[in-house]
C-alpha positions as CSV (number, residue, x, y, z in Angstrom):
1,X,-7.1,11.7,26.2
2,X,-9.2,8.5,25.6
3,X,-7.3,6.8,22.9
4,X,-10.0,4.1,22.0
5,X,-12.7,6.7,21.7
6,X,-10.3,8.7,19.7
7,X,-9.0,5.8,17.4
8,X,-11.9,3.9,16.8
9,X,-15.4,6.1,17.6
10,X,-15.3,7.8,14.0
11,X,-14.8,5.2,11.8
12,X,-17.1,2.5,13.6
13,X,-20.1,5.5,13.5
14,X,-19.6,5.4,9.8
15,X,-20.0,1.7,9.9
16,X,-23.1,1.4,11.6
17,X,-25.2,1.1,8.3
18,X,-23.4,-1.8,7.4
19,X,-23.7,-3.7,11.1
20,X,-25.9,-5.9,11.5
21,X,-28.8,-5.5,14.3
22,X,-27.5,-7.2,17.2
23,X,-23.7,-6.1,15.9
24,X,-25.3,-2.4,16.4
25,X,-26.3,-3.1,19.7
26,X,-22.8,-4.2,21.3
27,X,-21.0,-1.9,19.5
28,X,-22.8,0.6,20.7
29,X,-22.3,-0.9,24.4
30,X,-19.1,-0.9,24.3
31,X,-18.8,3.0,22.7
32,X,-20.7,4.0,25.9
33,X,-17.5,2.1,28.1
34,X,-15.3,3.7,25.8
35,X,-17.0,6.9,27.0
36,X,-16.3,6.0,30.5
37,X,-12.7,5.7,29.8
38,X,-11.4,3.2,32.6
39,X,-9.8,1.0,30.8
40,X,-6.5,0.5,32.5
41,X,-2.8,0.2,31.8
42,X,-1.5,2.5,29.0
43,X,-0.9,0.3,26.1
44,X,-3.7,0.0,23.5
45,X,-4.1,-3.8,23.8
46,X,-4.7,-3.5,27.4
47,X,-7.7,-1.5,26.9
48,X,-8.9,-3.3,24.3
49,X,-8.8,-6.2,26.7
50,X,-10.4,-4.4,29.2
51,X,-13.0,-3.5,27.0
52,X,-13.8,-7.2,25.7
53,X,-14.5,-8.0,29.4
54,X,-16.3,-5.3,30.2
55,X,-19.0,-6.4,26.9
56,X,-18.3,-10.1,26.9
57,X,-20.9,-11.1,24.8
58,X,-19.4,-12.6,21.8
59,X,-21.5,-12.5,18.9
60,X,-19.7,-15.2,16.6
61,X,-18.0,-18.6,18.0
62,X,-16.0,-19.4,14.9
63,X,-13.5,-17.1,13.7
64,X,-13.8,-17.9,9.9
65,X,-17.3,-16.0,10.5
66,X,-15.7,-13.1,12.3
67,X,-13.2,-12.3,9.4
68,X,-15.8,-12.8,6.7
69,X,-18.3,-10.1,8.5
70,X,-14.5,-8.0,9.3
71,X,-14.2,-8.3,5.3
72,X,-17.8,-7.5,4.5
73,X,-18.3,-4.7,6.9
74,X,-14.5,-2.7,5.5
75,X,-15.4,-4.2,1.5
76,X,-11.9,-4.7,0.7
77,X,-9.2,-6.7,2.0
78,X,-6.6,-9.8,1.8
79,X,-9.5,-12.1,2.8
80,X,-8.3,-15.3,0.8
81,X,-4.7,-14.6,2.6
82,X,-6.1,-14.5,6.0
83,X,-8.8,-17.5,5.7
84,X,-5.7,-19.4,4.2
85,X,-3.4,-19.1,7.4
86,X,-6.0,-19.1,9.7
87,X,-5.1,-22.7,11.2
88,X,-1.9,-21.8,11.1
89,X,-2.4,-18.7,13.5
90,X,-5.5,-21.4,15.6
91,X,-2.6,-23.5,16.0
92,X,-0.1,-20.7,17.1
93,X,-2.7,-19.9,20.2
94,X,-3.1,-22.9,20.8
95,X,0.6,-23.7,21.3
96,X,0.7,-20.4,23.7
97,X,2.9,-18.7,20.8
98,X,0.5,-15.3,20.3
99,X,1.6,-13.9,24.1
100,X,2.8,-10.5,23.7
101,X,4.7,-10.6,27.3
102,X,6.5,-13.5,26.2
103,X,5.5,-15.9,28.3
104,X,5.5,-18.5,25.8
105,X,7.5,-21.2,24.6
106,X,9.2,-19.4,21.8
107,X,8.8,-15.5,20.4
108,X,6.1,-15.3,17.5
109,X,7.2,-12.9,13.5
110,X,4.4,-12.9,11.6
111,X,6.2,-12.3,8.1
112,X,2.7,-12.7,6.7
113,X,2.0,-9.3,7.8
114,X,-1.1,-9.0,5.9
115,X,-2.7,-12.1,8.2
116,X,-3.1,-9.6,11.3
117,X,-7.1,-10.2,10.7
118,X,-6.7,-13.6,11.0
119,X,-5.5,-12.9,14.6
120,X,-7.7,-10.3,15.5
121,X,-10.6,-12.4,14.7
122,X,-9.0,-15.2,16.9
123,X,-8.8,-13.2,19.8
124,X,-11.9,-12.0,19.2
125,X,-13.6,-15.7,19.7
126,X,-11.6,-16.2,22.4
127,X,-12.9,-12.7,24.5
128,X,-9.3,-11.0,24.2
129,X,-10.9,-8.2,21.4
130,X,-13.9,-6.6,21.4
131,X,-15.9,-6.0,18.1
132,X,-15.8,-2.5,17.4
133,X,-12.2,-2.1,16.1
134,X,-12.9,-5.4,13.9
135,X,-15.8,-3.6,12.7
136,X,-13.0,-0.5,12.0
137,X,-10.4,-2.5,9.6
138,X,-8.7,-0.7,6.8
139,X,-11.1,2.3,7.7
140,X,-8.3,4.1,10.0
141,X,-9.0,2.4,12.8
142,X,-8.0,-1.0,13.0
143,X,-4.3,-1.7,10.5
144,X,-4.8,-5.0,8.5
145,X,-1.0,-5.6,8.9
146,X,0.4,-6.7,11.8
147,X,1.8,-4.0,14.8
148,X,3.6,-4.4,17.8
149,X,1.0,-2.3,19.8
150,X,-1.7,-5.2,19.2
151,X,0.4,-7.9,20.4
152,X,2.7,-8.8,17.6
153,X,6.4,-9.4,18.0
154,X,6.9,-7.4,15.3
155,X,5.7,-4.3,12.9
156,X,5.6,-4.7,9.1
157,X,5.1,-1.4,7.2
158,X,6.1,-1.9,3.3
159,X,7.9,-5.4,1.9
160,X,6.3,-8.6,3.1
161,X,9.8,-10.4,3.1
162,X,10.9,-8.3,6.1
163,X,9.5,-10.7,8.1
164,X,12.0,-13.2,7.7
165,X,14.9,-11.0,8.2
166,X,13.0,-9.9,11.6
167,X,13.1,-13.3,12.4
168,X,16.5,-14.0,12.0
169,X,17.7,-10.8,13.6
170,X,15.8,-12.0,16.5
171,X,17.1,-15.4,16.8
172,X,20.9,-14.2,16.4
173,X,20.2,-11.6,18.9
174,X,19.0,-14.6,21.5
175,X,21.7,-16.7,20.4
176,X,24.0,-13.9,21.3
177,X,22.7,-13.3,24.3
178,X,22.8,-16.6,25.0
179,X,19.4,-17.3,25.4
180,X,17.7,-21.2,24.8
181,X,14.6,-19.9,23.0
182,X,13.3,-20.3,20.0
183,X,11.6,-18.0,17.4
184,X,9.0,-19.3,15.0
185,X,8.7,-16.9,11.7
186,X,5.1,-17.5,10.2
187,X,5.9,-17.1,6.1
188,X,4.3,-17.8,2.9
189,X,5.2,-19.6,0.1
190,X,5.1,-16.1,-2.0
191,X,6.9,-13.7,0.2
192,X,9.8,-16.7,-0.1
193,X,10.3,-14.7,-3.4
194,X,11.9,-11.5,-1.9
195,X,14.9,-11.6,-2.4
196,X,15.8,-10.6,1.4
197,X,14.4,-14.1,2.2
198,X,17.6,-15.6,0.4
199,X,19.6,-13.2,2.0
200,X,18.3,-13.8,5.3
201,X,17.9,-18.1,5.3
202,X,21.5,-18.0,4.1
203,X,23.0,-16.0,6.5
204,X,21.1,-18.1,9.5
205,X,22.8,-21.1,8.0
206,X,26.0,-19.6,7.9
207,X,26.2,-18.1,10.9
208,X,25.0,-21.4,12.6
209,X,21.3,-20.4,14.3
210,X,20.1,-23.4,15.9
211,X,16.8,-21.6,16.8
212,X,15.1,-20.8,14.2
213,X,11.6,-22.3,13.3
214,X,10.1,-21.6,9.7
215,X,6.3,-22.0,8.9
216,X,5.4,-21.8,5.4
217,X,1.9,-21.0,4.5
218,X,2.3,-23.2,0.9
219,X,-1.0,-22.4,-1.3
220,X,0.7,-21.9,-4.4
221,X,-0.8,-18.7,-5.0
222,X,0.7,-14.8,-4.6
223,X,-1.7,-12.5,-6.3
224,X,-1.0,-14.8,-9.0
225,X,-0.6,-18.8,-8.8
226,X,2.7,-19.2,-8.4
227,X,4.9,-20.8,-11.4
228,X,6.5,-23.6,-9.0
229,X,5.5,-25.2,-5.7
230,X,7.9,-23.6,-3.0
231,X,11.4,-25.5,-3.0
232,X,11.6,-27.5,-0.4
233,X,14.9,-28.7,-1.0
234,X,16.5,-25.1,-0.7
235,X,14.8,-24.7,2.5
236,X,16.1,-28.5,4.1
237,X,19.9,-27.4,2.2
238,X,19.2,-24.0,4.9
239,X,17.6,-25.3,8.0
240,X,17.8,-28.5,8.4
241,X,15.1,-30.9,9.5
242,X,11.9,-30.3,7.6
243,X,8.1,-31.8,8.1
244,X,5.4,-31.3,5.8
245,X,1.5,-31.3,7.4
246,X,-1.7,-30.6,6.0
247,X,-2.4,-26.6,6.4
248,X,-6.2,-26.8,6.6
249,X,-5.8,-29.3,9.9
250,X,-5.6,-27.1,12.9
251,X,-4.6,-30.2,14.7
252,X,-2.3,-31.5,12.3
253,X,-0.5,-28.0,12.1
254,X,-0.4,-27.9,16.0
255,X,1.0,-31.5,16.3
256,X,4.1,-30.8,14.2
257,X,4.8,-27.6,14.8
258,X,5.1,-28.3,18.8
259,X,7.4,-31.3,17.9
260,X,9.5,-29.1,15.9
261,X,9.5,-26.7,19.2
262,X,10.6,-29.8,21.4
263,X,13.4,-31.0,18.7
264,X,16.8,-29.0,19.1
265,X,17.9,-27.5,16.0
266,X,16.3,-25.1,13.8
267,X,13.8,-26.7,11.1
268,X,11.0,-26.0,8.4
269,X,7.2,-27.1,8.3
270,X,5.5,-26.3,5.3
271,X,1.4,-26.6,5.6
272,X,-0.1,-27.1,2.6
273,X,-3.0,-25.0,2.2
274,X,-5.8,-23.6,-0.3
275,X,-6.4,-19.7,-1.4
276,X,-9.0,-18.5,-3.7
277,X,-8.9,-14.9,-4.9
278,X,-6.4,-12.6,-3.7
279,X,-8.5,-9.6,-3.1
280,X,-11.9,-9.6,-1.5
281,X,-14.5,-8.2,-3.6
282,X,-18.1,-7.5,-1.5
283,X,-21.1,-9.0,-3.2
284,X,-22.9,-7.4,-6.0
285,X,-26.7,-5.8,-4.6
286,X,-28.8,-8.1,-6.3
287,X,-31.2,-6.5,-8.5
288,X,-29.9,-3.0,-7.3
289,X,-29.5,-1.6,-11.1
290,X,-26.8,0.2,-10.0
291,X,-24.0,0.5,-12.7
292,X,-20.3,-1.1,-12.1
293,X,-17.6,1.5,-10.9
294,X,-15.0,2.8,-13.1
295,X,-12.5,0.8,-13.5
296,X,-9.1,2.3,-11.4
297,X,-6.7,4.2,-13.7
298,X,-3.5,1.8,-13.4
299,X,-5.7,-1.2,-14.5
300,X,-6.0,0.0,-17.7
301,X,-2.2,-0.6,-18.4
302,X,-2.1,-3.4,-20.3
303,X,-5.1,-2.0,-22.8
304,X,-2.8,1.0,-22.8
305,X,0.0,-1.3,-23.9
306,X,-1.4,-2.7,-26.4
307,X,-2.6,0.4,-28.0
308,X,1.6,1.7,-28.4
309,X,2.4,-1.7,-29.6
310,X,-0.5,-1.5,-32.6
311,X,0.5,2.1,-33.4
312,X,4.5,1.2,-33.2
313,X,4.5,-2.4,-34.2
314,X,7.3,-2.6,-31.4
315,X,6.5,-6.0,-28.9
316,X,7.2,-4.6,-25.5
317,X,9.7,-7.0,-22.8
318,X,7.0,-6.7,-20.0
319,X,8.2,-7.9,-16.4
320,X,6.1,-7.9,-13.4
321,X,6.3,-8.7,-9.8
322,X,3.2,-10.4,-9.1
323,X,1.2,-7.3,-10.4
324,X,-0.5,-8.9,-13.8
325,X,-4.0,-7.7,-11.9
326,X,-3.3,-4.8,-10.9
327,X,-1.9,-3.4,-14.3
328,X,-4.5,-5.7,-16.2
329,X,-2.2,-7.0,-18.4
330,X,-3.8,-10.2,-19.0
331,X,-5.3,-10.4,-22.3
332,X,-3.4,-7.6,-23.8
333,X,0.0,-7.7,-24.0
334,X,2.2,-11.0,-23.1
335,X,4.0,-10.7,-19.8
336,X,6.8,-12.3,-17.3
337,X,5.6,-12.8,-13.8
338,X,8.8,-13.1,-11.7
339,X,6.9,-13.3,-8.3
340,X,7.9,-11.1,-5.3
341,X,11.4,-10.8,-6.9
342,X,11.5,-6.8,-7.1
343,X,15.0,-6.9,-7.4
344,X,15.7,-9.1,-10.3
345,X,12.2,-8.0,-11.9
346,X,14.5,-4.9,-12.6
347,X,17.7,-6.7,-13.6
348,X,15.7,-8.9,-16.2
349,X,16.4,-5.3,-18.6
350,X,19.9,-5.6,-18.3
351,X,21.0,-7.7,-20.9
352,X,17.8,-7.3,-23.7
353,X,18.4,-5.3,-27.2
354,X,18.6,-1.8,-26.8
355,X,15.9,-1.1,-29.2
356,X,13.8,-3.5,-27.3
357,X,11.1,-1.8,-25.0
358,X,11.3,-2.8,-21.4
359,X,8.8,-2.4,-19.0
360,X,9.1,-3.1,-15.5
361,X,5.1,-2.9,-13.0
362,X,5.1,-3.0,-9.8
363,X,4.1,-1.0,-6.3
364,X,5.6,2.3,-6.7
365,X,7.3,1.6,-2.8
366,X,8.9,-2.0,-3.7
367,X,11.0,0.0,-5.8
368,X,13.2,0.9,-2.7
369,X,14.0,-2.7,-2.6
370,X,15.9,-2.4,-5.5
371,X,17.4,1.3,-5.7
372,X,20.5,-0.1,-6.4
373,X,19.4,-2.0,-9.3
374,X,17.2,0.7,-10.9
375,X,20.6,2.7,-10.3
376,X,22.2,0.0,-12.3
377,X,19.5,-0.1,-15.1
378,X,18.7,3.8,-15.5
379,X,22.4,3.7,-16.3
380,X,23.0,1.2,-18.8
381,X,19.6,0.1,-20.5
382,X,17.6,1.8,-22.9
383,X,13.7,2.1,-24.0
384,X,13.3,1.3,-20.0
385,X,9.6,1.6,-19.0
386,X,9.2,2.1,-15.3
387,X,5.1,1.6,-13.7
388,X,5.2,2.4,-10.5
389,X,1.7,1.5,-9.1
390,X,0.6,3.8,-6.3
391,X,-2.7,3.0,-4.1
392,X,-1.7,4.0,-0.7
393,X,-4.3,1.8,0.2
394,X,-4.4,-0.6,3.0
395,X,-1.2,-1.9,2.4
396,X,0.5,2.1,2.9
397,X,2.9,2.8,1.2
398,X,6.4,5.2,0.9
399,X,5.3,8.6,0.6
400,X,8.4,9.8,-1.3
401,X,9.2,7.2,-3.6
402,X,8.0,8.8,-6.6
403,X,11.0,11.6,-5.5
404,X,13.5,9.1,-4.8
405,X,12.9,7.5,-8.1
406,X,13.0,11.2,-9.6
407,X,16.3,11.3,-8.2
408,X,18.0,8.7,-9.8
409,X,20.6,9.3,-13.1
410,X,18.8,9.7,-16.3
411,X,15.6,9.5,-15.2
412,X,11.8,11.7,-15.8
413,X,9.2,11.4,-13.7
414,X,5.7,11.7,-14.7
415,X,2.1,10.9,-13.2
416,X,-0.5,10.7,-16.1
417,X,-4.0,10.9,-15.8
418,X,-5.5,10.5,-19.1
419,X,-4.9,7.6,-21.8
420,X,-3.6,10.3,-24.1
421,X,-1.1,11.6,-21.7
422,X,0.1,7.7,-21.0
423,X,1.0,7.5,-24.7
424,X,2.4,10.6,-24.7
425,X,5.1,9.8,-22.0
426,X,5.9,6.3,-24.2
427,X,6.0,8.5,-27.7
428,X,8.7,10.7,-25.4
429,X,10.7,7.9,-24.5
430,X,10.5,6.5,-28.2
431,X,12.0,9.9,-28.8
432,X,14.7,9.7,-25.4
433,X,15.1,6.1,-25.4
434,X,18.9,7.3,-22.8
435,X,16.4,8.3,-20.4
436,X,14.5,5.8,-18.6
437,X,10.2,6.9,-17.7
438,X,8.9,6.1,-14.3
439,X,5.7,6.2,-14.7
440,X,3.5,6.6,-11.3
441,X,0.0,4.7,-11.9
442,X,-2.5,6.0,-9.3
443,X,-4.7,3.1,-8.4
444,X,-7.8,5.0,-8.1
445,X,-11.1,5.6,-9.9
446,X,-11.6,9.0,-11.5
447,X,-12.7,10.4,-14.5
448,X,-10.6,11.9,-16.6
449,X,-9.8,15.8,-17.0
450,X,-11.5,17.4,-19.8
451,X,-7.9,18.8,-20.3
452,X,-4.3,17.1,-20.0
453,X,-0.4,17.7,-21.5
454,X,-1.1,14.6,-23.9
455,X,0.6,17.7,-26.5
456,X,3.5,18.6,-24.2
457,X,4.3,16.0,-21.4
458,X,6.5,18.3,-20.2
459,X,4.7,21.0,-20.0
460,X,1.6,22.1,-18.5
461,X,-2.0,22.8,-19.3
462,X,-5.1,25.1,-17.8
463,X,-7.8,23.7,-16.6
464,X,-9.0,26.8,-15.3
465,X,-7.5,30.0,-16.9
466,X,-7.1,33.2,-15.3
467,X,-9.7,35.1,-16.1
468,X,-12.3,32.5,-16.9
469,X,-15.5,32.6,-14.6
470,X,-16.0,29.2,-12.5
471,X,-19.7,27.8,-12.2
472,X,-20.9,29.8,-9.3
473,X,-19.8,32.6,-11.5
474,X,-16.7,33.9,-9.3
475,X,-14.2,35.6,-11.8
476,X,-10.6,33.2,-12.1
477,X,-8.5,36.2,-10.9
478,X,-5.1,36.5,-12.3
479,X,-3.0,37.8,-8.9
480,X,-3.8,33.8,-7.5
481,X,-3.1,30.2,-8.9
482,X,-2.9,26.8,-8.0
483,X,-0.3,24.2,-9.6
484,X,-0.6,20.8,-9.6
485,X,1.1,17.5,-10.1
486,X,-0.9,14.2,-11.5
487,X,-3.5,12.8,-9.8
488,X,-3.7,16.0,-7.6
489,X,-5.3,17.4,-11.0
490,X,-8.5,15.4,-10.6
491,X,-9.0,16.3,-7.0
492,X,-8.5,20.2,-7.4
493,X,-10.4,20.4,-10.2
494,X,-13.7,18.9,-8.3
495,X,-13.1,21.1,-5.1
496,X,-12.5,24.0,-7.5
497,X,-15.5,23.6,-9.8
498,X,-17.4,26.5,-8.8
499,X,-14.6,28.8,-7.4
500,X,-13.0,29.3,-10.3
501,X,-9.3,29.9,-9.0
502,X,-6.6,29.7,-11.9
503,X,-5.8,26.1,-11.8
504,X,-2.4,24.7,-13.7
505,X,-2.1,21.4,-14.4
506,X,1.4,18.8,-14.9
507,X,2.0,15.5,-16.1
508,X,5.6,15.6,-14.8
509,X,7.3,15.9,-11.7
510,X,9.9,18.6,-12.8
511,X,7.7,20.3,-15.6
512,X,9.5,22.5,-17.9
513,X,7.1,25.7,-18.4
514,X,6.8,27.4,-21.0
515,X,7.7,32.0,-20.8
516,X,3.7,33.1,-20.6
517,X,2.9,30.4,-17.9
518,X,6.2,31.3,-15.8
519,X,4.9,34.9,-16.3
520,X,1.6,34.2,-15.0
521,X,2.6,32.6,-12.2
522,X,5.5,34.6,-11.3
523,X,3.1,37.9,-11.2
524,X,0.9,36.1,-8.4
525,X,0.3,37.3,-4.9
526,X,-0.6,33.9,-3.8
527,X,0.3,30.6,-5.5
528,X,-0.1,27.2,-4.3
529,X,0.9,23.7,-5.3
530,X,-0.9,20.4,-5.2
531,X,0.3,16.3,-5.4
532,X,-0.6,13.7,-3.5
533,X,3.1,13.0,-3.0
534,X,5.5,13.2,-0.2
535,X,6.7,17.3,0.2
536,X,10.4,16.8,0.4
537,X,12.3,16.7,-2.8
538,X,8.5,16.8,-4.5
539,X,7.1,18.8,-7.2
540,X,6.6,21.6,-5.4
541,X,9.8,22.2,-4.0
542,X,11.0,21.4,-7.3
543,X,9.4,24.7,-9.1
544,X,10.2,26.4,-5.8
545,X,14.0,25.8,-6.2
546,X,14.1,25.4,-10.4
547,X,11.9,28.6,-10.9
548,X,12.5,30.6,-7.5
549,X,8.3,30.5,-7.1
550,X,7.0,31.9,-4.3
551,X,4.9,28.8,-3.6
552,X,2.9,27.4,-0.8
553,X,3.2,23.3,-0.6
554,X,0.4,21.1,-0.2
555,X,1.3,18.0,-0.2
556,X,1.5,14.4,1.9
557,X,3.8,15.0,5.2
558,X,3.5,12.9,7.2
559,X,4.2,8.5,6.6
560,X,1.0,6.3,4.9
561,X,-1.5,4.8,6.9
562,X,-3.0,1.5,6.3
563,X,-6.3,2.3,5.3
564,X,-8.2,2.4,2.5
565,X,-8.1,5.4,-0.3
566,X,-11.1,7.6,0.6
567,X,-9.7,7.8,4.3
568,X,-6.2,8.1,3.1
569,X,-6.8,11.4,1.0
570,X,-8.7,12.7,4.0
571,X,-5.4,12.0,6.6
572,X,-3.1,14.2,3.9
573,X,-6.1,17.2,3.7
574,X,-6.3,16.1,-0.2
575,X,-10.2,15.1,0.1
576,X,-12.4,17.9,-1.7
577,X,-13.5,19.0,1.2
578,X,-10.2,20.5,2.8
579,X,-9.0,21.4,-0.6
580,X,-11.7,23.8,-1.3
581,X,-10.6,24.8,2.2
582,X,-7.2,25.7,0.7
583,X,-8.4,27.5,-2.0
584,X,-10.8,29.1,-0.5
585,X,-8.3,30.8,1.4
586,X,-6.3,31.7,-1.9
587,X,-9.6,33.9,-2.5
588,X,-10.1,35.4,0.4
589,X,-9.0,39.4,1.2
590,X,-6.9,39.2,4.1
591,X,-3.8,36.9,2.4
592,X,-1.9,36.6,6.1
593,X,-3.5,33.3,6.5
594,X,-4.1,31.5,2.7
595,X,-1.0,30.2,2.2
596,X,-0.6,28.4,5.5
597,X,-0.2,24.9,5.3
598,X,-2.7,23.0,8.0
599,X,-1.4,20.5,10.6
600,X,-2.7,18.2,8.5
601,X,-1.1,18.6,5.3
C-alpha cells in the first residue's frame, strides 16, 4: 500500500488545470517519488518529510503566498482565518512549539482548528511539506482542520471550542503526573464564545493549573464582527498574568509569548490582529460572460422568512450563532447574533410569549452541543423554529444529527427542498405550535424539483410514477421503486432522468403515507431508499420499522470528511454517477445483487 499515492494522487491530477507551469512541474516530480514509494517510517508525516527532501525545490519563500495559491488552487476555504493567525503560528516555529515528538519547550492545542493551513504552508517554506498535498486542500486529500497525523498535538472534528478543553485536559494530566511543562492553547477571540470555553477556563482556575498558556487570536471578527472586543478582564479574573502584543508582529508575538513560557504561572497574551472576509471567495473570470451560480438553498432563509412574516403579519424572535451569512438573513428579517454561544442561542426561547415565533439557525452538528437544552426547549416552548444548516463541507460534520434531533420529545423532522415546501413546514407549525420543526437546510446549489409535498409536508409526492416512461423511453415499472428523503430528491432525480424507475419523494424524516402509496410500495420486488443522512435511526430504517418495508438503505455510513461538497457526495456513493449505479441494478433481471448496499454507501 503506498499511502501518499493513494491519499493524494487523485485529487492533485484533478488539480493540475488550475497549477500553475512550474507548480505542474514539481508536482509532477514528486508523483513520480510517490511512485517509487520509499519514503520511510510509517506515519504520514514522515513521508511527507521524506518527500519534501527528496523535491526540495521550494517554489514560494513566503508563506502568505503559499496559502493564497493553497486557497486559489481548492476555491473555497477559511483564508481570512488562516492569514489572520499566521504570525501567531511563524512565531510558534519559531519558539520550537510545532515539534510533534515533543521536543519542545511546552506541548502545542491549536483550538483554532481551522488555521491547520496556516501551518502547512509554514512548513512548506521551511522544506518540512512538499507541494502536492497543499495543492490537495479541502479536495480529500489534505483536511483544513488540524490532525494529529500531521503533527498537531491534537485532532478537532466538529466544535471549535474543543480546543480549549483539550488544553486543559492536557495540562491537568501533566500536572498530575507531575510533570514541569507547559501547554500553550492557540484560541480566538470567537471560539471564546463556546460555552465549553467557560467551562473549561473555570475549572483550570479552580483546580489550580499553573501551566497553562492562553493565545488569543483577537480580530474582532467570527463570521460576523463580533458585538464586543474579547473580555480581557474575565480572562486575567481566570489565569492570571496577562500581556497584550501586536498580532501582525511576528517578532512582537514571539517576544511575549517566550517570556510568558519563562514566567511560572499560567497567563494570557492576546495579539491583536486584522481579518477581512470570513470565507474565501476565488476571483470572478474577467470578461468570461459566464452567469453567477445559484445561490445555495439555506441562503435563501431569511427571504424565506420574510415571505411568512408578510403573509402572517407574525414578527419572528430570530437567534443565530454566528450564521446571519449563511442563512442570509441580513436585510430581511431582524435578527440576534449570540456568537459561538450554541447553547444559550437555544435557551434565548425559553422565556418569550408563547405565541411568539422562535427561530433558532445554526450548523445542523452544533446542535449536539446543546442536546440538553433543545431537550429543555422542545419541552416547554412553543412556535419553536429549529434551522439546522447542513454542508458537510470542509468543516465535516455529524452524520446523524438530523436523527438525533428527530429523536427528541415533541419534535418533526423535515428537509425541504423547494420555497413552497419551507412554507409549508412553518404553516404546519402555525397549525402544531406543541411541536417544535427542525428544519435541516442543505447548503448546496440545486434547482428545485418540478415536484415537492408543499400540499402535504407529511406526505409524499411522485416524481416519477409507476408506469410513466423516463426520457430514454424505459417504461417506470411498478414491481421496483426508490424512496427518498430531502435533498436526496434532487440527486436521484438527475441520475434517474432517463431510467425512469418509480421515484417517491419526502419532505419529512418519518413521512406518514398515505393507503395507495403504502400499497404501491408494499407490492414491490425491489425498493430502495435514499438521504444523504447518516443510516442508523434515519429515514429509512424509519419506514423499515413504522411500515415493516422491505427496503434496501442507501444512505451516509460512515463519519464526514473534511472536504468540500462535490467530493463529499462521491465518499457516501450519493454522486449521480453511483446512484444511477444503484438504480440501475433496481432494473436489472437477476435481483440477487440490486439491493446490495456497496462498501461505499
Amino acid at each position: 500500500m503506498n499511502e501518499l499515492l493513494d491519499l493524494f494522487a487523485e485529487p492533485v491530477l484533478a488539480a493540475l488545470p488550475r497549477l500553475t507551469t512550474a507548480e505542474n512541474a514539481v508536482v509532477r516530480r514528486e508523483l513520480e517519488e510517490m511512485q517509487r514509494g520509499d519514503h520511510g517510517g510509517t506515519a504520514l508525516l514522515d513521508g511527507l518529510r521524506k518527500l519534501a527532501a527528496q523535491v526540495p525545490e521550494r517554489l514560494y519563500t513566503d508563506s502568505a503566498d503559499v496559502l493564497l495559491r493553497m486557497h486559489e488552487i481548492a476555491g473555497s476555504g477559511n483564508h481570512q482565518s488562516n492569514l489572520s493567525s499566521l504570525p501567531l503560528v511563524r512565531a510558534c516555529f519559531a519558539l520550537n512549539l510545532v515539534d510533534d515528538d515533543g521536543g519542545g519547550p511546552a506541548d502545542l492545542i491549536v483550538g483554532r482548528g481551522h488555521i491547520a493551513p496556516a501551518f502547512y504552508a509554514e512548513n512548506y517554506v521551511r522544506g518540512t511539506l512538499p507541494f502536492t498535498p497543499l495543492a490537495t486542500l479541502h479536495q480529500g486529500g489534505l483536511t483544513g482542520v488540524v490532525h494529529r497525523d500531521l503533527g498537531f498535538g491534537n485532532t478537532m472534528r466538529y466544535s471549535l471550542g474543543v480546543g480549549v478543553a483539550q488544553a486543559v485536559s492536557l495540562a491537568w494530566d501533566l500536572t498530575r503526573r507531575g510533570e514541569r511543562r507547559k501547554v500553550v492553547c492557540l484560541a480566538g477571540d470567537g471560539e471564546l464564545h463556546e460555552g465549553v470555553t467557560f467551562e473549561a477556563l473555570r475549572f483550570a482556575h479552580d483546580a489550580g493549573l499553573d501551566n497553562l498558556v492562553l493565545v488569543v487570536d483577537a480580530n474582532a471578527k467570527g463570521i460576523e464582527p463580533l458585538a464586543k472586543p474579547v473580555n480581557t478582564g474575565y480572562l486575567s479574573a481566570y489565569l492570571g498574568r496577562l500581556v497584550e502584543a501586536d498580532g501582525r508582529d511576528e517578532w512582537a508575538v514571539e517576544a511575549a509569548l517566550g517570556a510568558l513560557l519563562a514566567l511560572p504561572g499560567p497567563a494570557v497574551l492576546v495579539c491583536r490582529t486584522r481579518k477581512g472576509d470570513h470565507s474565501f471567495k476565488p476571483a470572478a473570470a474577467v470578461g468570461s460572460g459566464t452567469s453567477l451560480p445559484r445561490a445555495p438553498f439555506a441562503s435563501a432563509t431569511g427571504q424565506m422568512l420574510a415571505a411568512h412574516r408578510e403573509s402572517t403579519g407574525r414578527e419572528p424572535a430570530v437567534f443565530t450563532a454566528d450564521m446571519a451569512a449563511r442563512f442570509g438573513l441580513r436585510g430581511h428579517v431582524p435578527y440576534t447574533n449570540t456568537g459561538l454561544a450554541e447553547t444559550l442561542t437555544v435557551g434565548m426561547t425559553l422565556s418569550l410569549p408563547e405565541d411568539t415565533l422562535k427561530v433558532v439557525a445554526t450548523d445542523a452538528m452544533y446542535y449536539m452541543d446543546s442536546l440538553s437544552m433543545l431537550t429543555e426547549a422542545t419541552t416547554s416552548a412553543r412556535n419553536l423554529l429549529v434551522l439546522a444548516g447542513r454542508s458537510w463541507g470542509a468543516w465535516g460534520g455529524a452524520h446523524n444529527a438530523v436523527n438525533l434531533l428527530g429523536l427528541l420529545l415533541h419534535t418533526r423532522v423535515y428537509e425541504p427542498v423547494t420555497e413552497a415546501e419551507f412554507a409549508a413546514c412553518l404553516d404546519r407549525l402555525g397549525r402544531n405550535p406543541a411541536t417544535t420543526h427542525v428544519l435541516s437546510m442543505v447548503d448546496a446549489r440545486f434547482e428545485p424539483p418540478a415536484r415537492d409535498c408543499a400540499a402535504d409536508v407529511d406526505g409524499s409526492v411522485w416524481v416519477t410514477p409507476p408506469g410513466v416512461k423516463g426520457d430514454g423511453g424505459h417504461t417506470g415499472r411498478p414491481d421496483v421503486a426508490v424512496v427518498t428523503f430531502g435533498y436526496a430528491g434532487v440527486l436521484v432525480a438527475e441520475a434517474n432522468r432517463d431510467l425512469g424507475v418509480p421515484h417517491l419523494h419526502c419532505a419529512a424524516l418519518e413521512p406518514r403515507l398515505d393507503h395507495g402509496v403504502l400499497t404501491a410500495l408494499a407490492g414491490c420486488e425491489r425498493l430502495l431508499s435514499v438521504e444523504y443522512n447518516g443510516a442508523e435511526g434515519g429515514f429509512g430504517e424509519r419506514l423499515r420499522s413504522r411500515y415493516l418495508l422491505p427496503v434496501d438503505v442507501h444512505a451516509v455510513r460512515r463519519d464526514i470528511a473534511n472536504r468540500v461538497h462535490p467530493r463529499q457526495l462521491a465518499l457516501h456513493g450519493m454522486d449521480p454517477g453511483r446512484l444511477r449505479e444503484r438504480l440501475a441494478a433496481l432494473l436489472a433481471t437477476d435481483s440477487r445483487e440490486a439491493g446490495r448496499a456497496p462498501a461505499h454507501a
